[in-house]
C-alpha positions, 0 to 999 in steps of 0.5 A: 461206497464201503461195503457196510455203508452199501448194506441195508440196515434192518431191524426185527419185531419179535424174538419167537421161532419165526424172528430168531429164524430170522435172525441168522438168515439175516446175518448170513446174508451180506446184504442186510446190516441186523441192528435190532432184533425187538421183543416183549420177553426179556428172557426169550431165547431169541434175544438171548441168541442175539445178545451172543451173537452180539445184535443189538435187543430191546423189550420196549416193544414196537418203538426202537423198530419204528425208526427203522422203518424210515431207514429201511424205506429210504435205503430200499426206496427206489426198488417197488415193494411193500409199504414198511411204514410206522402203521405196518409196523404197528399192524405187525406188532399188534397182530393184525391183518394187513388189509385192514389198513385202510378201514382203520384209518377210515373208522378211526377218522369217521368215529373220532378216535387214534387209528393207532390205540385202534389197531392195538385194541383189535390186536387185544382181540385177536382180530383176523381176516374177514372180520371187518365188523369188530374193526367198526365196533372198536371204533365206536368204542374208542371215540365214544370213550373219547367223547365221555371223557371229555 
């Protein structure tokens, strides 16, 4: 195996201090392949900084780094840790708690609406831990929508 071939490829979501920090622990460290480093400001500094460096940038948002999950979780699966799955990102993306995973996913089949236009409105929200009540009324929201257009 070549050394880029042995190198894990990794993508970014967000070009703020944190993803930009990021960006250059990432690059010195010769076991990460940075392919992408996505956020929603054009003109961040963050991806201007990875434009010089000459890192693939996006601003259409979540969907570039959605792939990336599959690669990365392929390339690293034998090795336990987190799930970096479509719905993580999405969490991440959206700003919302982890945990809330599960209850999503449950609320969303139980009130008849998408698990993920679910987690984008509790991001709207700026939902938080401990606040698992907002997650059913949003729910409820949605699939009483989706009932009405109907």
């Amino acid at each position: 195996m070549t050394k880029s071939s042995s190198r894990i490829p990794v993508a970014i979501l967000g070009s703020g201090n944190i993803g930009t920090d990021l960006l250059y622990k990432l690059r010195r460290n010769p076991r990460f392949d940075l392919r992408l480093l996505a956020g929603i400001d054009a003109a961040s500094e963050g991806l201007a900084r990875a434009r010089e460096l000459g890192c693939a940038t996006s601003t259409d948002g979540v969907e570039p780094v959605l792939e990336a999950a599959d690669v990365f979780s392929r390339q690293v699966a034998p090795q336990p840790m987190p799930v970096i799955d479509n719905d993580s990102i999405l969490m991440g993306y959206a700003n919302v708690y982890g945990g809330y995973a599960h209850p999503i996913k449950h609320a969303a089949q139980l009130y008849g609406c998408d698990a993920r236009e679910l987690v984008l409105r509790l991001g709207e929200r700026k939902v938080v831990a401990a606040q698992e009540d907002v997650v059913i009324e949003e729910a409820q929201r949605l699939g009483a929508l989706l009932r009405k257009a109907a």
